[in-house]
C-alpha positions in Angstrom: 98.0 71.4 71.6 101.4 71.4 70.1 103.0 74.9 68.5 105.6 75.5 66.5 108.4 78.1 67.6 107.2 80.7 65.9 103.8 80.4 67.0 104.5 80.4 70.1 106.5 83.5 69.8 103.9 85.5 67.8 100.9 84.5 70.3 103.1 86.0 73.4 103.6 89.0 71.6 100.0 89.4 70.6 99.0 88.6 74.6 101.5 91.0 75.8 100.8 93.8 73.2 97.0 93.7 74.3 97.9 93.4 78.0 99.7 96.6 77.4 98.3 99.0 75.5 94.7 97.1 74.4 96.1 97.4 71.0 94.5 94.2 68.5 97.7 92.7 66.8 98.6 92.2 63.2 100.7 91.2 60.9 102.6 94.1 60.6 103.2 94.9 64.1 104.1 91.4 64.7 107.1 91.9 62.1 108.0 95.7 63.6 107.9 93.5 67.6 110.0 90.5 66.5 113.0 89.4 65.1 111.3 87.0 63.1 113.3 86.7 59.6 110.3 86.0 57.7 108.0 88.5 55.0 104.5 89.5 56.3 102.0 87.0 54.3 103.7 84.1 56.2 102.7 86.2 59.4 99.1 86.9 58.1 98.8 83.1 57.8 100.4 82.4 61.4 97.8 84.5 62.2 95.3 83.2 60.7 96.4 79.7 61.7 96.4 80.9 65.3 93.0 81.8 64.7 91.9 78.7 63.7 93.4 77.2 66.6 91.4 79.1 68.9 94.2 81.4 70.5 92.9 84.6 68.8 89.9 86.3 67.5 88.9 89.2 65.1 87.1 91.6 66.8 86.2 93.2 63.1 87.0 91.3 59.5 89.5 94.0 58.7 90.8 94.7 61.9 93.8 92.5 64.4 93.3 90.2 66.6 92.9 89.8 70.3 93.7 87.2 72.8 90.9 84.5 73.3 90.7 82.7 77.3 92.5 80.2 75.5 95.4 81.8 74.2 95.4 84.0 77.5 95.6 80.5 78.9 98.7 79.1 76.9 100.6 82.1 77.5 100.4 82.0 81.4 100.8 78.2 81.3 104.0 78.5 79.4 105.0 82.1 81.5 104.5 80.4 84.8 107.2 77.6 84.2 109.8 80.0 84.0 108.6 83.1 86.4 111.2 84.2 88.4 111.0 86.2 92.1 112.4 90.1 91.1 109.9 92.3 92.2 111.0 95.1 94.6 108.6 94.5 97.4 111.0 91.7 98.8 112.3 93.7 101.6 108.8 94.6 102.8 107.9 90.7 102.6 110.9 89.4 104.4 109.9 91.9 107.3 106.6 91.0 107.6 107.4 86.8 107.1 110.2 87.6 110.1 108.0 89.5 112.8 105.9 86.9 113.8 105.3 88.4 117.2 102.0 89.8 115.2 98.6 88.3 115.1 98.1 86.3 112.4 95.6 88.3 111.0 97.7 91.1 110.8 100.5 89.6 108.6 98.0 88.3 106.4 96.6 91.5 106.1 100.1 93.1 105.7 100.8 90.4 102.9 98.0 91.1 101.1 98.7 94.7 101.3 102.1 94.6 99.8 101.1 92.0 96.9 98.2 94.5 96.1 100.2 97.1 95.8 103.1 95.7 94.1 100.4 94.5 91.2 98.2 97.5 91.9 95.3 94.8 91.8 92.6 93.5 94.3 94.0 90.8 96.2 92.6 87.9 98.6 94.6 86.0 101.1 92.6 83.1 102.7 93.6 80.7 105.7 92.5 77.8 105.2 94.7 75.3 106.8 95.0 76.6 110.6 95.5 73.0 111.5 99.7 72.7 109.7 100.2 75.9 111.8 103.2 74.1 114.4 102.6 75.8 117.9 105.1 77.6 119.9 103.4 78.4 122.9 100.5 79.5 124.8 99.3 82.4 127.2 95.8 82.2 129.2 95.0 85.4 130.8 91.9 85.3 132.6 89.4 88.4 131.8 86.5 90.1 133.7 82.9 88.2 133.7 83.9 84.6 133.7 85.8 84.6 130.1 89.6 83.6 129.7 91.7 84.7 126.4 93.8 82.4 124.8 97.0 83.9 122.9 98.5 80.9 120.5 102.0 81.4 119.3 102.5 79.4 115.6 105.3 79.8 113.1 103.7 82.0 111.4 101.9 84.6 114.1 99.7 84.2 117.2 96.0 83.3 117.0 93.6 84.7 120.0 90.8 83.1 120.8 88.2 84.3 123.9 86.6 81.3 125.9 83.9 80.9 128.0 85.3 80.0 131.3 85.7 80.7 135.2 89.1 80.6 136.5 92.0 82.0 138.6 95.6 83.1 137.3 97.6 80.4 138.9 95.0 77.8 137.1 95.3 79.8 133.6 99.3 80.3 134.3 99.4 76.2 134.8 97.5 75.3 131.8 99.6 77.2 129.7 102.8 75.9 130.9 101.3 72.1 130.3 99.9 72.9 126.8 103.3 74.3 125.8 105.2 71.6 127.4 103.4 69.3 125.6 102.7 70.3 122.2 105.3 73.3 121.5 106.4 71.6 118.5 103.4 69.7 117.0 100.8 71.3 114.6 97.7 72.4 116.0 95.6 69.6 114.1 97.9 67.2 115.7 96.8 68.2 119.4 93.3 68.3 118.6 93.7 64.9 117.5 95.3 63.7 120.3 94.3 65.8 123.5 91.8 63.3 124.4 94.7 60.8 124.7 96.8 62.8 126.5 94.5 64.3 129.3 93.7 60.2 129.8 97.7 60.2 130.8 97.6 63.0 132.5 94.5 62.9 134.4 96.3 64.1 137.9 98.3 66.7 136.6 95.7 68.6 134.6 92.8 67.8 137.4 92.7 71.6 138.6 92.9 73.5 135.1 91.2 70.5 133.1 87.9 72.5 132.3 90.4 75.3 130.9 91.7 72.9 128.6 88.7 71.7 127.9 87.4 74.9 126.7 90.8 75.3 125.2 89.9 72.8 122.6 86.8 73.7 121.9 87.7 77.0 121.0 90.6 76.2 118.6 88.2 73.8 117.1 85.6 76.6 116.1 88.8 78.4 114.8 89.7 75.4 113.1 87.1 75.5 110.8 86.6 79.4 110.4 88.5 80.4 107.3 90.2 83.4 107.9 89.3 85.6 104.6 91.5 89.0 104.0 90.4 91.3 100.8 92.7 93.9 99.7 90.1 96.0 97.0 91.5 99.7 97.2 93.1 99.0 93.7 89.7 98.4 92.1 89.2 101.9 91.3 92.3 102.0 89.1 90.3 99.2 87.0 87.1 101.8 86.5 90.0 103.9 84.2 90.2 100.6 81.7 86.6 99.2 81.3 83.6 99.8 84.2 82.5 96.4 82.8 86.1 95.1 84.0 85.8 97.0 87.8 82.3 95.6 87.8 83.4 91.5 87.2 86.1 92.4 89.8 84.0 93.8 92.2 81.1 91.1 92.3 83.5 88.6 92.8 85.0 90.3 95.5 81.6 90.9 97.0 81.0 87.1 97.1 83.0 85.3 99.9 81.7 81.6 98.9 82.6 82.1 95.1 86.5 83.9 96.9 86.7 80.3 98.8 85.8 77.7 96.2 88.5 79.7 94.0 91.4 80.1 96.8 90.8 76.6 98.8 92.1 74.6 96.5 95.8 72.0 96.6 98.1 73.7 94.1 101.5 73.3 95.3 102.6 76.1 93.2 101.3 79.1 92.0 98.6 79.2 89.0 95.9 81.0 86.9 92.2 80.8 86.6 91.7 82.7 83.5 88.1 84.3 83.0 86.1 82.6 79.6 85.7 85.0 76.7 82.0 86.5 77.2 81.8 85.7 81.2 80.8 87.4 83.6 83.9 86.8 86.1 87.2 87.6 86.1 90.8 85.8 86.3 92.9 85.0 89.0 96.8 84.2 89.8 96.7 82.8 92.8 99.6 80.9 95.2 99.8 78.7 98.0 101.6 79.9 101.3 103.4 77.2 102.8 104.7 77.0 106.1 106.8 74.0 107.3 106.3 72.0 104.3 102.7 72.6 105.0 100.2 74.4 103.2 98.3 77.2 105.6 97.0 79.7 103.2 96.3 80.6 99.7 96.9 84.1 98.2 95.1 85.2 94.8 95.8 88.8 92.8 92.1 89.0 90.9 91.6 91.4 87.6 90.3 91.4 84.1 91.2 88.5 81.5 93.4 91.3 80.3 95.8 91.6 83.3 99.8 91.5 83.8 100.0 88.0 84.6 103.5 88.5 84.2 104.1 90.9 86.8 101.5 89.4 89.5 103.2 86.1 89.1 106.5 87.8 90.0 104.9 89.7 93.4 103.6 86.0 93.9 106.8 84.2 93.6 108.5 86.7 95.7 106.1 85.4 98.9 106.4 81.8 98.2 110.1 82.2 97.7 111.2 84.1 100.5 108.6 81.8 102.7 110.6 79.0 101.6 114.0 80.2 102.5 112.5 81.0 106.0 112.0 77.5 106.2 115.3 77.1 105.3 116.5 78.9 108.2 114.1 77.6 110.3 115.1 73.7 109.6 119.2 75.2 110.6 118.3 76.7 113.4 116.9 73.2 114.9 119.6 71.4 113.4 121.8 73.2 115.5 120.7 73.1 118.8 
């Protein structure tokens, strides 16, 4: 739906008035907030025109107006095409992106920690593509009653994984040095795609440590398809101080890890908003994809009211998808160079 100018102006100011201080706009506070060069009636009929239009409602026939979903949706759809990466949490990002000597549950976690502090709202992180991860290296260490562990080096962390199997150190110390050798390089979905093919060709060589291998694969397959779900809810609490009905949306949807899921594992490419109907009983999301590699292996989302700074959790969110980016960057040198 096509706006003028100065509709367009008016409606942000109405969203970001509410999102600030719950405050119902009109006419007059429009003309105190803006330099709009124009007398008050013509803003009581923008208003009203807005209205119309779906973007606002009258809570009472004397009273302002608030934003509907829809005009909370304009606004973020229009705020997100020019959000840029200024938060003050970049340092803390950068550090965690950089030490990736860490599991990989423990960056997310960190990640998520930051983000929800930075926003001071609930946030999710979700792995759901394990297979773009590019692999680095392994270690099998063989453990006490017939289990080995298996510590996978990616890009972006290790993943451990126990398996069920019987064998010495030299075996476990020779399977590691052949899986590297042959797939440091390749994403994980590409070995699994390819192993059979490769232990075919390799038949002699792997003959002494082939049931490790074996057992290798099965267990990265089970991890394949485990999604690795991280929920950051400390900050719901601070919600409880705005509306309980608010901390209660937030906390069922929290409390649901298929509804967390279908919202997270989606394609975007960039980051979006999922903004919470007028009357429902869920709540919004900003949400952003973590790419790694030019490949997407994660998705983060900051959830609140309809009523939250999408301004400021967009920025947090850009920050981590920026600086992951120029990682990359350095990454793609580094190669280049050798």
């Amino acid at each position: 739906m096509e706006l003028s100018e100065r509709k367009i102006k008016i409606l942000n100011i109405a969203v970001e008035e509410f999102i600030k201080d719950a405050a119902p706009i009109t006419s007059g506070s429009v003309k105190d907030r803006t330099s709009l060069n124009v007398s008050t009636a013509t803003l009581r009929a923008e208003l009203n025109a807005l209205e119309a239009m779906g973007f606002l409602r009258q809570l009472h026939t004397s009273g302002g107006r608030i934003p509907t979903a829809q005009g909370y949706r304009f606004y973020v759809e229009n705020m997100l095409k020019n959000i840029k990466a200024t938060n003050k949490e970049l340092k803390k990002v950068r550090d965690v992106i950089e030490n990736r000597t860490q599991n990989l549950s423990e960056i997310v976690s960190q990640i998520a920690k930051i983000i929800s502090q930075a926003t001071n709202y609930p946030t999710v992180v979700l792995v759901n593509g394990i297979e773009n991860l590019v692999l680095q290296e392994f270690k099998i260490v063989p453990l006490l009653g017939e289990k080995c562990m298996v510590l996978i080096g990616t890009d972006y962390g290790y993943l451990n994984s126990t398996i069920e199997t019987s064998a010495s150190p030299e075996n476990c110390e020779d399977a590691s040095v052949y899986l590297t050798k042959y797939f440091k390089g390749e994403t994980m979905g590409f070995m699994m795609e390819n192993m059979e093919q490769f232990k075919k060709g390799m038949s002699g060589e792997i003959s002494a440590f082939q049931t490790i291998v074996d057992n290798v694969i099965i267990g990265l397959t089970k991890l394949n398809k485990k999604k690795l779900l991280n929920v950051q809810a400390q900050n719901v609490v601070d919600l409880v101080d705005n509306s309980t009905e608010d901390a209660k949306k937030v906390l069922r949807t929290l409390n649901n890890e298929k509804e967390l899921i279908e919202v997270l594992d989606g394609d975007e490419k960039e980051i979006s908003a999922v903004i919470a109907e007028d009357d429902e009983d869920k709540c919004s999301v900003v949400r952003a994809p973590i790419v790694v590699g030019g490949n997407k292996i994660a998705s983060i989302g900051v959830f609140g009211p309809q009523k939250m700074d999408y301004m400021g959790i967009a920025s947090a969110l850009k920050v981590v998808t920026e600086q992951l980016r120029g990682q990359d960057e350095k990454e793609k040198t580094k190669r280049n160079r050798k």
